[in-house]
N, C-alpha and C positions, 0 to 999 in steps of 0.2 A: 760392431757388425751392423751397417746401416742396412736397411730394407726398401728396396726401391719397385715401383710398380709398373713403371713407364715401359711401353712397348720395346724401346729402344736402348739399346747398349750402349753405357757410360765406362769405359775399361778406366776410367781416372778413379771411379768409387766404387766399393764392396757392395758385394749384394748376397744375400740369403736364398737361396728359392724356396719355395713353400712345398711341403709332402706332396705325394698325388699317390693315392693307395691302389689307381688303377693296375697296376702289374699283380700285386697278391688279390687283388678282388678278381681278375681273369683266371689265373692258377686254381685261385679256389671253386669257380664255377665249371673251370674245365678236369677238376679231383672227382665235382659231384657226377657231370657226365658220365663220368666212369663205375659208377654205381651198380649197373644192367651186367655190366661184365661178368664170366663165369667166375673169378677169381677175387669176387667180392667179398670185406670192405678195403682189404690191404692197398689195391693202386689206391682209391680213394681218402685213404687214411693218411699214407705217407705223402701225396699231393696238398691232399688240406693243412698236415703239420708245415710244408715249406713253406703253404700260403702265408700262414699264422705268424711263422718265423721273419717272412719278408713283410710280413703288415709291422708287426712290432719294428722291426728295423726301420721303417717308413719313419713314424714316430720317434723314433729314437734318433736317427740320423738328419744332422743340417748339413746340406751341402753351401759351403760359403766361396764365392770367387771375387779374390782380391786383385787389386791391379797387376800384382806379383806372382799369386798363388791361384790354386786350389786347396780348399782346405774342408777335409772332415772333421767334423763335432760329431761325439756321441755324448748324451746330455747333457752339451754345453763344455764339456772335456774335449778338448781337439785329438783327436785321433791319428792322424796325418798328413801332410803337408805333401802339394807337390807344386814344384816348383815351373813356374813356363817358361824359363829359360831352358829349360832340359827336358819338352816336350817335343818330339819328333814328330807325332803325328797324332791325328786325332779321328774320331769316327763316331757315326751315330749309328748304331745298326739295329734296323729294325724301326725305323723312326713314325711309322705310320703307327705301329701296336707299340705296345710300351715296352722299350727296347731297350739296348744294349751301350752302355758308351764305351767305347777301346779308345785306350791312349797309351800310347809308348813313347819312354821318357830314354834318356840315354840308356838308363840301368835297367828296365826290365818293362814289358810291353803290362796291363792293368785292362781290365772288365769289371765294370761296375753295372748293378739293374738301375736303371733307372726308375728312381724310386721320388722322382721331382717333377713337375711340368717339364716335358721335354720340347715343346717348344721355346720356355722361356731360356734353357740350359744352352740350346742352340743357336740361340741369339746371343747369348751373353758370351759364351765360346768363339761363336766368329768376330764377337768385334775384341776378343783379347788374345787370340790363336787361331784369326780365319784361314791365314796364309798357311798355315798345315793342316788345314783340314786334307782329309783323304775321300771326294764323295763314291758314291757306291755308282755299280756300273746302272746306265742307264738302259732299261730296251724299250 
């Protein structure tokens, strides 16, 4: 698994992206907002366990893209493989706030949190699956 830093997307070599804990750090500031509420700590409580849950997942999870694949590591154990030959299409939803990746492979359509620098995940996706990207409507 090489590790590359450079702006720009090499789809000939792998690249690791690096955690970005900004999604469960928002989740969890928008659990404590909820604090004032008459039905306190319960929303607050069950918001902060997600956080918690997708911080550890941050941590735990390497997103790696090969010239061939996608590929999840949890601890270093690969998780699952997806293949870009049998990706349809691709999406970044929500790409301002820490958002959402959709991809649909021939077998079944996939939601992942972005739990990685999403600018670097989107540079590295269009130069190895630009031509299916699907962009979101513009107004």
């Amino acid at each position: 698994m090489a590790k590359t830093t450079s702006p720009t997307s090499n789809p000939k070599t792998s690249i690791t992206l690096d955690p970005n804990p900004r999604l469960p750090l928002i989740i969890l500031i928008f659990g404590l907002t909820l604090l004032p509420l008459p039905l306190h700590p319960w929303p607050s409580v069950l918001i902060g366990l997600l956080s918690i849950l997708l911080l550890i997942q941050t941590f735990a999870l390497r997103l790696e893209l090969t010239p061939e694949d996608l590929v999840v590591w949890q601890f270093g154990k690969e998780l699952r493989r997806f293949p870009f030959k049998d990706w349809l299409a691709w999406r970044l939803l929500l790409p301002k706030l820490p958002g959402i990746l959709y991809f649909r492979e021939v077998k079944s359509p996939h939601l992942l949190p972005i739990l990685f620098d999403p600018h670097r995940l989107e540079i590295e996706l269009k130069g190895r699956v630009g031509s299916l990207e699907k962009p979101g409507k513009q107004s």
